[in-house]
C-alpha positions as CSV (number, residue, x, y, z in Angstrom):
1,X,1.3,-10.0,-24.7
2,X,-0.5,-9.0,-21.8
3,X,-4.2,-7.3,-21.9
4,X,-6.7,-5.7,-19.4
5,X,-10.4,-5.6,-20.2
6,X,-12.2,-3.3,-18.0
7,X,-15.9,-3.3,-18.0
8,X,-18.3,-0.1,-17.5
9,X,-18.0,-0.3,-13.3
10,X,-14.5,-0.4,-13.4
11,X,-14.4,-4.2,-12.8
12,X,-10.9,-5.7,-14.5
13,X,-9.7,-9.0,-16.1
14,X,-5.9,-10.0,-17.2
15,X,-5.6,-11.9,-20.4
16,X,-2.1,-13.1,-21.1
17,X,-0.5,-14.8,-23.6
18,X,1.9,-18.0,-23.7
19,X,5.8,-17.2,-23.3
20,X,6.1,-18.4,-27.2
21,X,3.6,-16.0,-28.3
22,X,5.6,-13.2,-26.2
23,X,3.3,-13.3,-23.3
24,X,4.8,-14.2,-19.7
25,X,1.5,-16.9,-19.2
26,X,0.6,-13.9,-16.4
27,X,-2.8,-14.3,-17.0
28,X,-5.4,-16.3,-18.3
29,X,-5.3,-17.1,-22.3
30,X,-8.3,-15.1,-24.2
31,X,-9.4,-18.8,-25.7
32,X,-9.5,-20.1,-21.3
33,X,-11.6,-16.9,-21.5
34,X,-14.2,-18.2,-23.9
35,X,-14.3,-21.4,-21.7
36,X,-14.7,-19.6,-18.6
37,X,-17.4,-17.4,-20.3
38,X,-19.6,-20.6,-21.5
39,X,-19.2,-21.7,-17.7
40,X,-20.3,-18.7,-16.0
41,X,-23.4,-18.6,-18.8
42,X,-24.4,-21.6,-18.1
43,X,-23.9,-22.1,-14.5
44,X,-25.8,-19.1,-13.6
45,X,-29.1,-20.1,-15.2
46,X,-28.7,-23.4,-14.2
47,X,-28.3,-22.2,-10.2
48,X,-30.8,-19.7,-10.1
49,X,-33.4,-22.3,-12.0
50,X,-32.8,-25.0,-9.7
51,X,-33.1,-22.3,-6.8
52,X,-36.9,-21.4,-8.5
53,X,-37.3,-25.0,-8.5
54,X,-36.6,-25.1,-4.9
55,X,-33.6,-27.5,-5.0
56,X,-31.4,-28.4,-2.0
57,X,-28.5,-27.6,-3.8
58,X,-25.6,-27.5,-1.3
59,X,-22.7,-27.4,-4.1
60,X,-22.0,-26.8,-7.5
61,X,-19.3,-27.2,-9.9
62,X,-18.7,-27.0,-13.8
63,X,-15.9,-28.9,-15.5
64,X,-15.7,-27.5,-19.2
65,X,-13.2,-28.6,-21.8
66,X,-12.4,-28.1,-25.0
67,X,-10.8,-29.7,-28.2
68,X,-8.9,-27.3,-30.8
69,X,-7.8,-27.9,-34.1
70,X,-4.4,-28.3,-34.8
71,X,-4.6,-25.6,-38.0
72,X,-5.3,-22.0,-37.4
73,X,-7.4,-20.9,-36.6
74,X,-7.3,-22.9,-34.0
75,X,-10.9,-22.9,-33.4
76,X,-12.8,-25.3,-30.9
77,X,-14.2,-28.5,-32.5
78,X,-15.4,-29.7,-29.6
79,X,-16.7,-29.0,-26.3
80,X,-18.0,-31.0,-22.9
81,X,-19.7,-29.1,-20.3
82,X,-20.4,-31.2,-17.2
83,X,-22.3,-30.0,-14.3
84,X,-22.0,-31.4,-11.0
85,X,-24.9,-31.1,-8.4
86,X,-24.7,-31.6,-4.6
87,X,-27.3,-31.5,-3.0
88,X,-29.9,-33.5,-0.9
89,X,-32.8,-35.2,-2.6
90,X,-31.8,-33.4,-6.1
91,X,-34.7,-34.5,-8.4
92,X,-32.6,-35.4,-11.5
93,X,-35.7,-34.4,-13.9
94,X,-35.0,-30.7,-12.1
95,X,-31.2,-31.0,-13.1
96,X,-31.9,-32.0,-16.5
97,X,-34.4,-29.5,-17.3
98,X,-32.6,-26.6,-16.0
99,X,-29.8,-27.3,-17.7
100,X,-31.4,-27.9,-20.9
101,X,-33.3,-24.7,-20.5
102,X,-30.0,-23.3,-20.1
103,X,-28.6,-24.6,-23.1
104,X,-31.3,-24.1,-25.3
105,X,-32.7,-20.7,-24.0
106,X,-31.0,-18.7,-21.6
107,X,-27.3,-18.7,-22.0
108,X,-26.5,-16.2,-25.3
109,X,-22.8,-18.0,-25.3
110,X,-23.5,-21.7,-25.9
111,X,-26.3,-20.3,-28.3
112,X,-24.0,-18.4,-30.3
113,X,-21.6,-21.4,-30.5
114,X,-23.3,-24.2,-30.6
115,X,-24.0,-23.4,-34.5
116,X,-20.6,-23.9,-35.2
117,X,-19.1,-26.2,-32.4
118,X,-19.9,-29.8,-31.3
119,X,-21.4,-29.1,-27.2
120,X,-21.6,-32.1,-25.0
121,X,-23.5,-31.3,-21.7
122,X,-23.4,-33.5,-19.0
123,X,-24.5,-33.5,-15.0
124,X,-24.2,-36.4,-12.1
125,X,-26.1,-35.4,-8.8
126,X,-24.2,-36.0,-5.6
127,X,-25.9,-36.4,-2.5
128,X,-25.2,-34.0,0.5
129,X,-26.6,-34.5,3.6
130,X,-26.0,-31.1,4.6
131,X,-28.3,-28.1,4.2
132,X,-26.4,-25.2,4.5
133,X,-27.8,-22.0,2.7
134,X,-26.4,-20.7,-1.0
135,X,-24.3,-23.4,-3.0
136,X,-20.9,-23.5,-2.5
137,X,-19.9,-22.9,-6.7
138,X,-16.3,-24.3,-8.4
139,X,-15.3,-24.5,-11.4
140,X,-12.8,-25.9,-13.6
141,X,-13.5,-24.5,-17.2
142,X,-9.8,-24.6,-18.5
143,X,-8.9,-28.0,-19.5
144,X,-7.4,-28.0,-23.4
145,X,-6.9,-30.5,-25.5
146,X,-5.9,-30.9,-28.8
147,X,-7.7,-33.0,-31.7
């Protein structure tokens, strides 16, 4: 089953089901969604706090997966969030406290789940030598796995 969300300025998304729940897998699954959501949340804050921190960052990328049960609902019983930070001379005290300001005060998502789901949050700083204006941003946020 195939869905469009549309929000208010006429910006779109395609949610799509698995062929065995009569999707045709033509877009991505509504629980990828909830991943991707928790990534762009996070990864936001974190950015624009290391930017008012004055960071070097040169690169950023989130890797988010998550563990569902095997019953449904198949709900999320656990989650890792891992940032990755390029960058030259990062300050690691920078990374950790945007992040956890992030995770504790900005992001509405992991602040709704986190009352119900295990979150694991993670970061490793790579160095950059090069300086080049905004941060380059990846992520990989749809990585399931079953428990």
């Amino acid at each position: 089953m195939r869905f469009r969300g549309e929000n208010e300025d006429g910006l779109a998304v395609v949610l799509d089901s698995a062929p065995d729940l009569d999707g045709e897998a033509a877009g991505i699954s509504p629980i990828e969604s909830l991943l991707m959501s928790i990534g762009s949340c996070t990864g936001t804050d974190t950015i624009e706090i290391l930017r008012k921190k004055r960071q070097n960052v040169t690169g950023y990328e989130l890797n988010i997966s998550g563990e569902r049960a095997e019953e449904h609902p198949r709900v999320f019983t656990h989650i890792n969030i891992e940032h990755v930070v390029m960058g030259k001379d990062i300050d690691p005290k920078a990374v950790a406290r945007a992040i956890e300001l992030s995770s504790e005060k900005y992001c509405s998502i992991i602040a709704m789940l986190k009352a119900v789901v295990k979150i694991d949050i993670t970061y490793r700083i790579e160095n950059d030598p090069t300086t080049s204006g905004r941060p380059n941003t990846e992520a990989n946020l749809t990585q399931l796995t079953r428990s």
